[in-house]
N, C-alpha and C positions, 0 to 999 in steps of 0.2 A: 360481556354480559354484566360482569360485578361494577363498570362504570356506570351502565344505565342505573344501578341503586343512586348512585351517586346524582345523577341528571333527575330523577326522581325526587330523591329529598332536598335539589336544588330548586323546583318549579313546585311542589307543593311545601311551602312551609309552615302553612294553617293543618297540615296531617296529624296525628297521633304522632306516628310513626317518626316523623321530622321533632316535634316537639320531645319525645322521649330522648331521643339522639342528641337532640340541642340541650337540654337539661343534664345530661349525663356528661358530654364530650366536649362542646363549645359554649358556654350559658356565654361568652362576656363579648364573643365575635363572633363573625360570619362563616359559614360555610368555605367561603373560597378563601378567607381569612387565616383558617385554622390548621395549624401543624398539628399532625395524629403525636404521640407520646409513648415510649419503648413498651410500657406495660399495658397499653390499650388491647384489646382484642384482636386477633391476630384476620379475622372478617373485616372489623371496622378501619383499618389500617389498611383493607387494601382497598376497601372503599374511594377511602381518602387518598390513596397516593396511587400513583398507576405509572409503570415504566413508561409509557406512551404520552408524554404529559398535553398532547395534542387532541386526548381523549375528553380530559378536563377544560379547555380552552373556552372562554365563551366571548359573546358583546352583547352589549347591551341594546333592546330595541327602545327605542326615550315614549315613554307615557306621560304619568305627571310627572315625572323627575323626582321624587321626594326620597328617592334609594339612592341618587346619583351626585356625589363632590362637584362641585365644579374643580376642585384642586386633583380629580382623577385625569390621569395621564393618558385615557383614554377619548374624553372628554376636550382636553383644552391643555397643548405642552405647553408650560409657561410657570416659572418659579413663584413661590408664596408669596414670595414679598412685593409681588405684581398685582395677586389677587386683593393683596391686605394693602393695601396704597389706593384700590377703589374700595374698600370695606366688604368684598367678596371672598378672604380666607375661608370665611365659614358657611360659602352658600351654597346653596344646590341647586341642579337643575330645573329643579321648580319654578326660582327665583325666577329663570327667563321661558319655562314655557306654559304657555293656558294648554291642559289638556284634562282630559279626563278618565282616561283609561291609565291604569298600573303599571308601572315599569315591569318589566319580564327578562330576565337572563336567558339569551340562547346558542345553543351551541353553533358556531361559526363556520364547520366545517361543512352544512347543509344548509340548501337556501328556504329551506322549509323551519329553520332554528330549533327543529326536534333532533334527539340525538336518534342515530340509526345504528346498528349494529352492522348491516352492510360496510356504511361508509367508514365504520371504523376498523375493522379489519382492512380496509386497504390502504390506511392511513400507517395501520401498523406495517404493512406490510413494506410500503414505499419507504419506512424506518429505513427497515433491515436491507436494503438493496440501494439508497442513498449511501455514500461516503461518509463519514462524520467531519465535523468542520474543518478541524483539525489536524485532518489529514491533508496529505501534500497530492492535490488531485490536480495532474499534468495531463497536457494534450496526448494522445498515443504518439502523434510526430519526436514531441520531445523526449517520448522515452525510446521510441525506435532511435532516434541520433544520439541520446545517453548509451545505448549494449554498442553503439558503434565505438565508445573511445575505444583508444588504443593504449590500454592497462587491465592488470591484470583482475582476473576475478573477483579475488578478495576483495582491492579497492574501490571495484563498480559495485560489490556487495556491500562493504560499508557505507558507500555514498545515499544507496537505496534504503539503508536502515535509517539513516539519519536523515533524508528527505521524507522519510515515513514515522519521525520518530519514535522508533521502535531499539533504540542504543538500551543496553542496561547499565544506562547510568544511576548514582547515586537519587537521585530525586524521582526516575522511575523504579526503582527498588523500594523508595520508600514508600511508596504507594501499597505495596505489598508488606514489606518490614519494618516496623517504626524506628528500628534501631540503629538501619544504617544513616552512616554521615552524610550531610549534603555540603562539606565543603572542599574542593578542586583538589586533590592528588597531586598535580604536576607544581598550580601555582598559588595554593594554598589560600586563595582567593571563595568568596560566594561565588552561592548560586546564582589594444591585444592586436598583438599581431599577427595572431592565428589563434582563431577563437580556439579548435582544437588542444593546441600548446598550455594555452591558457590554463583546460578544464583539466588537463591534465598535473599541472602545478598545482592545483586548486585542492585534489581529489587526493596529487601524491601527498601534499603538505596535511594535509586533514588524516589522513590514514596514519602518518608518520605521529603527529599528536595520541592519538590514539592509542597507536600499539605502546610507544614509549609510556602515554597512562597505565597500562595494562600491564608494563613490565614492572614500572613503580609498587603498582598493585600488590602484585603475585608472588614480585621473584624481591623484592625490596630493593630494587635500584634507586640511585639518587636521582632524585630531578634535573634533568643536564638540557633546556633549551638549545644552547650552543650544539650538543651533538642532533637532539632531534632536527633542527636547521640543516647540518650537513648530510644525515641519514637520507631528507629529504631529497634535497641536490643531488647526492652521491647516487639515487633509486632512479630519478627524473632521467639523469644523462646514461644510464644503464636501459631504460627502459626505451630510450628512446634511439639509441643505437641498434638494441634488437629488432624494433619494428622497421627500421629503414633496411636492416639489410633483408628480409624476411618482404619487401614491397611486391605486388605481382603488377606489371603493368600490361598484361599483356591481356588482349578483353579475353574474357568466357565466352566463347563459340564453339558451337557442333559442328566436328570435324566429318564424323558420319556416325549413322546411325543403322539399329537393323542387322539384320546377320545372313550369311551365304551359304551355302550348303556346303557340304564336307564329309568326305568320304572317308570319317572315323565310323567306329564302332562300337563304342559306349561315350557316354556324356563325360565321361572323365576326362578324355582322350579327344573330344570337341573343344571341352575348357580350358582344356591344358595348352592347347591351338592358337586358341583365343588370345589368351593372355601372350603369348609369343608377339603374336601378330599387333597386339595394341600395344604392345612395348614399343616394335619397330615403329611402326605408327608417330608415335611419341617422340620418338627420338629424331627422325624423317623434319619433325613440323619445329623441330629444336627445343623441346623441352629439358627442362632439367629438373626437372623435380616430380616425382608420380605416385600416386596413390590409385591402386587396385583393389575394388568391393568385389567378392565372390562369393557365392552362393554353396561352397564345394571345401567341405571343411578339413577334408585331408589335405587337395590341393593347398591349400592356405597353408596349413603345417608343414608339407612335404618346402614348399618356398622361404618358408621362415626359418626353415631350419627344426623344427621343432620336432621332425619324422624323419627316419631313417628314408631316403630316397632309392626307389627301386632303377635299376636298369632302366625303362623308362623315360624318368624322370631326369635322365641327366643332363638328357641333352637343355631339357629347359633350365634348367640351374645352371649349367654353363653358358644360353647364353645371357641370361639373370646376372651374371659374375662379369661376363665381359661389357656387357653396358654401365653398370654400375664403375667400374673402373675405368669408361672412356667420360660417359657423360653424364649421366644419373647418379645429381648427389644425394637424394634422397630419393630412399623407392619403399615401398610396404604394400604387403598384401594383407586387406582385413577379410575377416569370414562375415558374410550380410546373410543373419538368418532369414 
């Protein structure tokens, strides 16, 4: 609502109202000319300035031309010294059209060139739910194949802060604090044969800058390139030794599904059945490796060890112990509330 003042004292300038304003705030320029000043009215200032500056935006419809540069960038791109080589630096629209009606400024974002209050809240609104330029706006593809690499969290979180530029570095600090420095910590400087392998070298060596900044930082280490280099390398072939021994080749298929009837007599004593029989199950199909979700949170504890095991219970823990010691190098039971 406080722009339409604005669209107001922009289309009537013969008003009171415009001429008081003009007299007080801009006597020497235009309306769209005029920067508001710290001490002006804290009304007229937002007048004049509006977050949405798509609120303010106009064009021109051409009448006589006699409001209109020819050297407006609107009008005709082309540098001064073009217009002043024909003796046109200083003309105006007029110069080239016969007309008779007044030039008129109107708002752009409606084909009617009145400003609407509708259309500008949704202007505002496609603001806030648009991206800003600036930001690193990727296809959803490339960010599902970025949480695929193969490293560690930290490192796909740093990569995500610095394709967002969101690091707090020195130059984004100062944005907030005048004080701090904006020159380089580490170098004292201003402001593929498997793409996979690649983005990994990429990702490790950037992360590895990084912390080593941070240690410089914090803990006053010397700047050592050389070590950040091997830190690098020495991460890379660590990291990627873990992920190869840790590969599953084996597809994700349902083995079976569904459940049988059983002639227990509390759900404890169904569960506790269960998980026997999907062990063996497991083991049958050559598995070596298992993870158990259960809904049954003693059973979980009484497995893990965590609860004292009754008579019951033993026999599933023994043969929990004997599998684990022929073929199951990893086994866990988690509690799924």
């Amino acid at each position: 609502m406080i722009a339409k003042q604005y669209w107001r004292l922009q289309n009537n300038p013969n008003s009171l109202l415009t001429w008081t304003f003009k007299k007080k705030y801009f006597p020497a320029c235009s309306l769209r000319e005029y920067q508001p000043k710290p001490h002006h009215s804290w009304i007229w200032r937002n007048i004049t300035e509006t977050q949405c500056s798509s609120l303010h935006h106009g064009r021109w419809l051409i009448g006589n031309g006699n409001q209109i540069p020819l050297s407006h960038p609107d009008w005709f791109q082309c540098s001064n010294h073009v217009l002043r080589e024909y003796g046109l630096h200083n003309g105006i629209v007029a110069d080239l059209v016969d007309g008779q009606s007044s030039d008129k400024l109107v708002w752009k974002y409606c084909t009617s060139g009145a400003y609407k209050v509708s259309q500008a809240y949704y202007l505002i609104h496609q603001e806030h739910i648009t991206p800003p330029q600036n930001a690193s706006v990727l296809r959803p593809s490339v960010w599902s194949f970025f949480w695929k690499v193969k490293l560690p969290l930290k490192i796909l979180m740093f990569i995500w802060k610095l394709l967002h530029n969101c690091l707090p570095t020195f130059d984004k600090l100062r944005e907030r604090v005048d004080q701090w420095l904006s020159q380089c910590i580490v170098s004292s400087t201003d402001l593929e044969q498997d793409r996979m392998c690649f983005l990994q070298a990429i990702f490790t060596t950037l992360w590895s800058i990084w912390n080593h900044r941070n240690m410089v930082l914090h803990q006053g280490l010397s700047p050592n390139p050389i070590e950040v280099i091997l830190i690098s390398q020495s991460l890379m072939c660590r990291y990627q030794t873990a992920f190869s021994q840790m590969q599953n080749t084996r597809p994700r298929v349902t083995m079976f599904k569904g459940a049988a009837n059983s002639g227990r007599q509390s759900v404890y004593m169904v569960t506790q059945e269960a998980i026997v029989e999907v062990i063996f199950k497991a083991k049958d199909h050559g598995f070596s490796r298992m993870l158990v979700l259960c809904n049954h949170k003693k059973l979980v504890q009484i497995c893990n060890l965590s609860s004292k095991p009754s008579w019951q219970d033993q026999a599933l823990l023994f043969d929990i112990w004997q599998l684990k010691q022929q073929s199951l190098s990893i086994f866990g039971i988690l509690f799924l509330d």
